[in-house]
ZAMARGU-4260 file (C-alpha; in steps of 0.2 Angstrom, whole numbers, plus 5000, padded with zeros to 4 digits):
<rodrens>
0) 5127/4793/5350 | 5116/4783/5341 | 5099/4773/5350 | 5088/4760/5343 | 5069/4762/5349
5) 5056/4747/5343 | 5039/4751/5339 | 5024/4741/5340 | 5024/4735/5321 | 5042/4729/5325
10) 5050/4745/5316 | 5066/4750/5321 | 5070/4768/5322 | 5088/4774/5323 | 5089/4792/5333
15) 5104/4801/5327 | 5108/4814/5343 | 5127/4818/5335 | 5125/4834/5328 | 5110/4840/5339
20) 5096/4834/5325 | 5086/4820/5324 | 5089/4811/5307 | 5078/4796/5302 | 5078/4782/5289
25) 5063/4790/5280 | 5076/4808/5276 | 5090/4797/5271 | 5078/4788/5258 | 5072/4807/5251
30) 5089/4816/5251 | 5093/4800/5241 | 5077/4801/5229 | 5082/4819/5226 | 5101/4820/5225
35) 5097/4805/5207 | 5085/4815/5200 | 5099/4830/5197 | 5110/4826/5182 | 5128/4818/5184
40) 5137/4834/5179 | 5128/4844/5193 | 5131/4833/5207 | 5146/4832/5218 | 5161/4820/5211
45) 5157/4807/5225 | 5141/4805/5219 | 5145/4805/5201 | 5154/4790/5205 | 5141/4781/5214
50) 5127/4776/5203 | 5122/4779/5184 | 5106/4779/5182 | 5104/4797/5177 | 5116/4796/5164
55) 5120/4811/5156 | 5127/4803/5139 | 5112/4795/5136 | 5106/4804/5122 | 5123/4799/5114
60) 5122/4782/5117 | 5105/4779/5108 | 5110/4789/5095 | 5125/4778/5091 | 5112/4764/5094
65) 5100/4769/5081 | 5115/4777/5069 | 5123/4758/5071 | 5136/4765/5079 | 5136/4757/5096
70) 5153/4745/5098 | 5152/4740/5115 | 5147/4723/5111 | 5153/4711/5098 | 5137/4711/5090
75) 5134/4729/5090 | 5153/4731/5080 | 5147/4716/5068 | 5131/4725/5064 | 5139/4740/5063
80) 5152/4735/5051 | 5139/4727/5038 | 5128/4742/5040 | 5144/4753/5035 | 5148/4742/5020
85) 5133/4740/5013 | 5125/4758/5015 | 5142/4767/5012 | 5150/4758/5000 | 5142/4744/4989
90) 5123/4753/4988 | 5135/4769/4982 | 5140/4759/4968 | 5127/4749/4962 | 5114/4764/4962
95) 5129/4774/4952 | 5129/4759/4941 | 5112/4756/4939 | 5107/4771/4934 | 5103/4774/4916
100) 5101/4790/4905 | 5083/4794/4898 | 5082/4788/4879 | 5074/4807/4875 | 5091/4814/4883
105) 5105/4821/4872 | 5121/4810/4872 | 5132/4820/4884 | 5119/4827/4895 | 5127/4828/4912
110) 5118/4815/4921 | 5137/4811/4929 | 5136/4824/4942 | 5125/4810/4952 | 5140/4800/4952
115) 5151/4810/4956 | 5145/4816/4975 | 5144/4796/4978 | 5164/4798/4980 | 5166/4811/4991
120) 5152/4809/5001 | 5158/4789/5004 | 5176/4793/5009 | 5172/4806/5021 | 5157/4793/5030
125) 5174/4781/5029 | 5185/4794/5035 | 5172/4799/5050 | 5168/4780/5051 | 5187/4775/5055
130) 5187/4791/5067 | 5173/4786/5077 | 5178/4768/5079 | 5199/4774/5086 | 5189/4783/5097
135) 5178/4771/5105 | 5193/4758/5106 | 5206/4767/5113 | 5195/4781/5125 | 5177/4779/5127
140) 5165/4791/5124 | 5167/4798/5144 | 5184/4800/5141 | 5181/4810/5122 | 5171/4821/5129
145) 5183/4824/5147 | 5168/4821/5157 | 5180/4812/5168 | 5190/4827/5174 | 5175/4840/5177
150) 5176/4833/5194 | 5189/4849/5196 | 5180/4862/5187 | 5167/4873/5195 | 5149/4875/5194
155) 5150/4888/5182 | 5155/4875/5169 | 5149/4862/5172 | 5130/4870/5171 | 5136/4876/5153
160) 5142/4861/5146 | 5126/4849/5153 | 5118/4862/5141 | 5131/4859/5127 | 5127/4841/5129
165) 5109/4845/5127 | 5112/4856/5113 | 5122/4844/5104 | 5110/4836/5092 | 5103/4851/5086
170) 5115/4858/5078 | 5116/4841/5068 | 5099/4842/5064 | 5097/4860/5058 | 5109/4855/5046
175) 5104/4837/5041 | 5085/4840/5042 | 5085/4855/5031 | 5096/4844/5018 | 5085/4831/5019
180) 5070/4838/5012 | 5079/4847/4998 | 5085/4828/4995 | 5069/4821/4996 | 5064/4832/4982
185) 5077/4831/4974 | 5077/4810/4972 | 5059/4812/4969 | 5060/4819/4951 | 5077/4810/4948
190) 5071/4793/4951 | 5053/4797/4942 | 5065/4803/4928 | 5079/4788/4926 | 5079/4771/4925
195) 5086/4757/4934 | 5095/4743/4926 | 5104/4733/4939 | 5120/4723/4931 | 5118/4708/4925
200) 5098/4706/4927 | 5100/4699/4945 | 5082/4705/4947 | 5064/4700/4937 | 5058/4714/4927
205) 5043/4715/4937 | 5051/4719/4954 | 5047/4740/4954 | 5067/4741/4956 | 5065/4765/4956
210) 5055/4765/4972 | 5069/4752/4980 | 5082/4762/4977 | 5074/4778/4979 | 5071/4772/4997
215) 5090/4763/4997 | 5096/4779/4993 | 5089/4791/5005 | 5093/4778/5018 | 5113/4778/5012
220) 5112/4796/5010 | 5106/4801/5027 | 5119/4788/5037 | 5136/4795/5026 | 5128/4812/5029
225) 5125/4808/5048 | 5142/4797/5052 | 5153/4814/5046 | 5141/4825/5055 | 5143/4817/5071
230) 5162/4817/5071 | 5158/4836/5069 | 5147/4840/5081 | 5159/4828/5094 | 5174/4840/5089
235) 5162/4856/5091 | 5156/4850/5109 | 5174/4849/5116 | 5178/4864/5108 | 5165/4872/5119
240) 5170/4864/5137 | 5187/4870/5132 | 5179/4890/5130 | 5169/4887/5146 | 5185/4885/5156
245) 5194/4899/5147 | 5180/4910/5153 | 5183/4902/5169 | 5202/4905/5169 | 5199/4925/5164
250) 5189/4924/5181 | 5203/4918/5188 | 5213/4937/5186 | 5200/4946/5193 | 5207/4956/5207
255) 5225/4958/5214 | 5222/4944/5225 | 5222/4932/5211 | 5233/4917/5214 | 5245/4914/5202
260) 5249/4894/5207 | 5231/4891/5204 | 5230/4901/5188 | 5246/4890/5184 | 5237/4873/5186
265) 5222/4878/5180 | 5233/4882/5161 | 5244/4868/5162 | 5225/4856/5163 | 5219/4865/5150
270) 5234/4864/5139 | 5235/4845/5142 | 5217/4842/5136 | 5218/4855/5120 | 5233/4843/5115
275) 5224/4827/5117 | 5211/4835/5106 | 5222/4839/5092 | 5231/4826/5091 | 5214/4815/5093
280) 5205/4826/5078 | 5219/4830/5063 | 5220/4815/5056 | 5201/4820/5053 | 5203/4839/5051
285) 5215/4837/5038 | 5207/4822/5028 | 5191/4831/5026 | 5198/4849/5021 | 5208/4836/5008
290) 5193/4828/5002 | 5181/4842/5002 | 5193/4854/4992 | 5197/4839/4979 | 5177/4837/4978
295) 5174/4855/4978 | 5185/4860/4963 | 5183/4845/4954 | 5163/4848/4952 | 5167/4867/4949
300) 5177/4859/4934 | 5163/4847/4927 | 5151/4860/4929 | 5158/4873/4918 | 5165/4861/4907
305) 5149/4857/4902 | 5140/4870/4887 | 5123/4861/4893 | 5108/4867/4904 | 5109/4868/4923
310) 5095/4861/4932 | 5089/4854/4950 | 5086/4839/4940 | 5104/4837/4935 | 5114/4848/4948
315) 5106/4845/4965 | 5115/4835/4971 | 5130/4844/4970 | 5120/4859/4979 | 5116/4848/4993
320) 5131/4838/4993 | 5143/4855/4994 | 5131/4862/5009 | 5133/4848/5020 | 5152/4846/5016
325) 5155/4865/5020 | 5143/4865/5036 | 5155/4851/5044 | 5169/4861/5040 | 5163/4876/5045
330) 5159/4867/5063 | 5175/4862/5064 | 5186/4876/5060 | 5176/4890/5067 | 5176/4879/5085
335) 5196/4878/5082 | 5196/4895/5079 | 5188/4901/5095 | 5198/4892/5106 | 5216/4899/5100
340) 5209/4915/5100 | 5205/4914/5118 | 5217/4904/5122 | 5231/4920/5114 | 5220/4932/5121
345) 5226/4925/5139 | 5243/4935/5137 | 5234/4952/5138 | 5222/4949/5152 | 5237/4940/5161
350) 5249/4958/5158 | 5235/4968/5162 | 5234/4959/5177 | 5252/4960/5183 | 5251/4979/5180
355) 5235/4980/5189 | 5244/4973/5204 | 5263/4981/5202 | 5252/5000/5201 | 5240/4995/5217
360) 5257/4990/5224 | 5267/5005/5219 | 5253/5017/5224 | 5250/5006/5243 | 5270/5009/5245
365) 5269/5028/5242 | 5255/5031/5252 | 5244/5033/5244 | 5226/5027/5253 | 5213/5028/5236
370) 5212/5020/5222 | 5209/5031/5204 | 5192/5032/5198 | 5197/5023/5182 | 5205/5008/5189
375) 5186/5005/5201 | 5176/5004/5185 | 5187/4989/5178 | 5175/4973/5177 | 5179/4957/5174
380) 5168/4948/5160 | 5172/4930/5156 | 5155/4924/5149 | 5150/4917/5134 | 5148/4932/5123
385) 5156/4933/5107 | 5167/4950/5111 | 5187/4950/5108 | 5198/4946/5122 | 5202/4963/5127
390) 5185/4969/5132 | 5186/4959/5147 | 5192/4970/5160 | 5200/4968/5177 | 5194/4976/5195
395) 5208/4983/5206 | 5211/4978/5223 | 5221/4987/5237 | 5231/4970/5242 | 5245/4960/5234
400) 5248/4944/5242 | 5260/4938/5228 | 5279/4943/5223 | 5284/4953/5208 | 5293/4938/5202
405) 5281/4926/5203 | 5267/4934/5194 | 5282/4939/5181 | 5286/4921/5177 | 5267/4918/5176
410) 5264/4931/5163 | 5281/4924/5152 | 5274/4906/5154 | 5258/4912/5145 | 5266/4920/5131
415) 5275/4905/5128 | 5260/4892/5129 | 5247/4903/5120 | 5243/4888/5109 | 5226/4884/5105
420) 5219/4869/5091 | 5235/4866/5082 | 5240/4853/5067 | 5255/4847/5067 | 5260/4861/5076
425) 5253/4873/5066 | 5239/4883/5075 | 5221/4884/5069 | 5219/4904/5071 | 5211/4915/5061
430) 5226/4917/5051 | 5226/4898/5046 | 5209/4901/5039 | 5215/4918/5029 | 5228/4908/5021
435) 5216/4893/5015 | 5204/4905/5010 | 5216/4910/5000 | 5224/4895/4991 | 5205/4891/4988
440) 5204/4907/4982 | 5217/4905/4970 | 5213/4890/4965 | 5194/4895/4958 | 5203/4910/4948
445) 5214/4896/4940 | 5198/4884/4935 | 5190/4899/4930 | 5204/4905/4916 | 5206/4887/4910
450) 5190/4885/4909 | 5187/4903/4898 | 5201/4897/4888 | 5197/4879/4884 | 5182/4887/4879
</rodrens>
């Protein structure tokens, strides 16, 4: 029942008397103020879908803005285009052309070792460059990052992964920033040390052309750096919703009155997604392993073919080059890595939870009215600690709601879709990174006795 009072000013009030509560206009305006200062991915689905003013990409979306990286516009694409060409590809090649070798050096001093991180550093800017733009074509970056589907999940992970998203950047910067002042340093010397002759004299001789490019080259350095860092940070981030709902399915087994259709679904979703995301990042994965390991072993070749004297003057920026090449892989594998060991660890808790339930149920048949004291200390812990999968135990209850059959069939589903991160259907487990540790391995030991011989 709803009545309309007029006040003296003309105001309308409208008395609510349905659920025995008075509710006026002024509560409706607060709860409203309140419910769009909580972030999107702590708010109910209906209201995720109502308004976006407290968007929780919006970190990401300037960072693509400033990175000129934003295609969502035609202008933004254009601009973003043009940047990439000219800071990842022709600067690259005219500062590596540029560049001459000081008249007091000896005629093979090594100062090639500048040009040869240009390459590597330029293909994988081009490789994350052509990731990042299939991406935003074909998904968006809501749909990357599944923000669409949290809707089902729980509180639990959503809370952890609006702190991911908060988290995202630093783990960029604790590698780029770190790089950067080594860089700094190390173009500082460099460019006081060389000259600069660009081809053909396209510039007068009293344009101070070291401090252009010094700047020039910081500026290409820091967006090739960025452009292949971000692509590894995006594939980290889903790598850690994926863990937060893995922790969220081990929940799932806690206690005989576990559902297994729920437990069902709840795989099968998160199947589908770690799916999407390889087949989104191999082409990237395995590019960059490619290009990394041909960059790696072809600099530990120039360096030891050389008999002359390794400084930070000729040599740094092979240093910083192979640190920020083996950080993004090391985000990227390492993330893969976790998630197919969850995601096989599932098997066990899944058939120590089928015994759990066939023994309450064998011992509930025969009689029996108490449980062991060493089934009541079994805990369940699904957090986000770095333990191995069978430290998370299960509790024991006195009730089995479920068949045999059906929990059965549950189990031998698992151990059939254990799959985590996979390329080409081969998974990225810890036993994929023993065997390319391995050939890289091998493959030093071989440089290293061609090397000794040649010499």
């Amino acid at each position: 029942m709803i009545n309309t009072f007029a006040a003296s000013d003309d105001t309308l009030l409208d008395i609510h008397f349905s659920s025995r509560h008075v509710t006026f206009p002024d509560e409706n305006i607060r709860s409203d103020q309140l419910q769009a200062s909580v972030p999107l991915l702590l708010q109910p689905s209906d209201a995720r879908s109502k308004s976006l003013l407290f968007d929780e990409l919006r970190s990401f979306r300037a960072s693509l803005k400033w990175c000129a990286l934003d295609h969502s516009t035609c202008i933004g694409k254009f601009v973003s285009y043009f940047i990439f060409v000219f800071l990842a590809i022709t600067l690259p090649m005219v500062s590596s052309l540029s560049i001459r070798v000081p008249s007091s050096a000896p005629a093979d001093y090594p100062i090639s070792y500048n040009k040869l991180v240009q390459l590597p550093e330029s293909v994988l800017a081009l490789i994350a460059f052509f990731t990042l733009f299939r991406f935003f074509k074909r998904y968006g970056l809501r749909q990357l990052l599944f923000l669409d589907d949290l809707q089902e999940d729980s509180l639990f992970i959503r809370r952890g992964y609006s702190r991911e998203l908060d988290k995202a950047f630093r783990y960029l910067a604790w590698i780029l920033f770190p790089s950067f002042i080594v860089e700094v340093a190390h173009k500082i010397i460099f460019f006081s040390t060389v000259k600069i002759s660009l081809p053909c004299n396209v510039c007068p001789g009293n344009i101070p052309l070291n401090p252009i490019m010094f700047v020039l080259v910081l500026a290409s350095w820091v967006y090739r750096t960025g452009v292949f860092l971000l692509v590894c940070v995006l594939f980290r981030l889903t790598c850690k919703l994926q863990i937060l709902r893995f922790g969220g399915l081990h929940k799932l087994f806690d206690g005989c009155e576990s559902d297994a259709g729920v437990i069902y679904r709840e795989h099968v979703r998160i199947k589908k997604q770690l799916s999407f995301t390889s087949h989104r990042y191999r082409f990237f994965i395995i590019s960059c392993l490619v290009t990394i390991t041909v960059s790696q072993f072809g600099s530990l070749w120039l360096v030891l073919g050389f008999n002359n004297e390794k400084n930070f003057f000729n040599s740094g920026d092979l240093v910083i080059c192979s640190a920020v090449q083996l950080s993004g892989a090391f985000l990227c594998l390492l993330g893969a890595a976790r998630i197919t060991h969850r995601a096989q660890g599932i098997v066990s808790i899944a058939t120590r939870w089928q015994m759990s339930v066939a023994s309450a149920s064998t011992r509930i048949d025969q009689g029996k009215s108490h449980v062991p004291e060493a089934d009541k200390t079994l805990a369940s812990d699904a957090g986000e600690n770095e333990s191995d999968s069978s430290d998370i135990f299960l509790a024991i209850s006195s009730q089995d709601s479920y068949s045999f059959q059906t929990r059965q069939a549950l189990v031998a589903y698992l151990q059939h879709n254990n799959g985590g991160i996979t390329l080409f259907g081969f998974a990225l487990d810890r036993g994929l990174l023993h065997t390319l540790f391995a050939f890289e391995f091998s493959l030093v030991l071989w440089i290293l006795s061609r090397v000794v011989v040649l010499s």
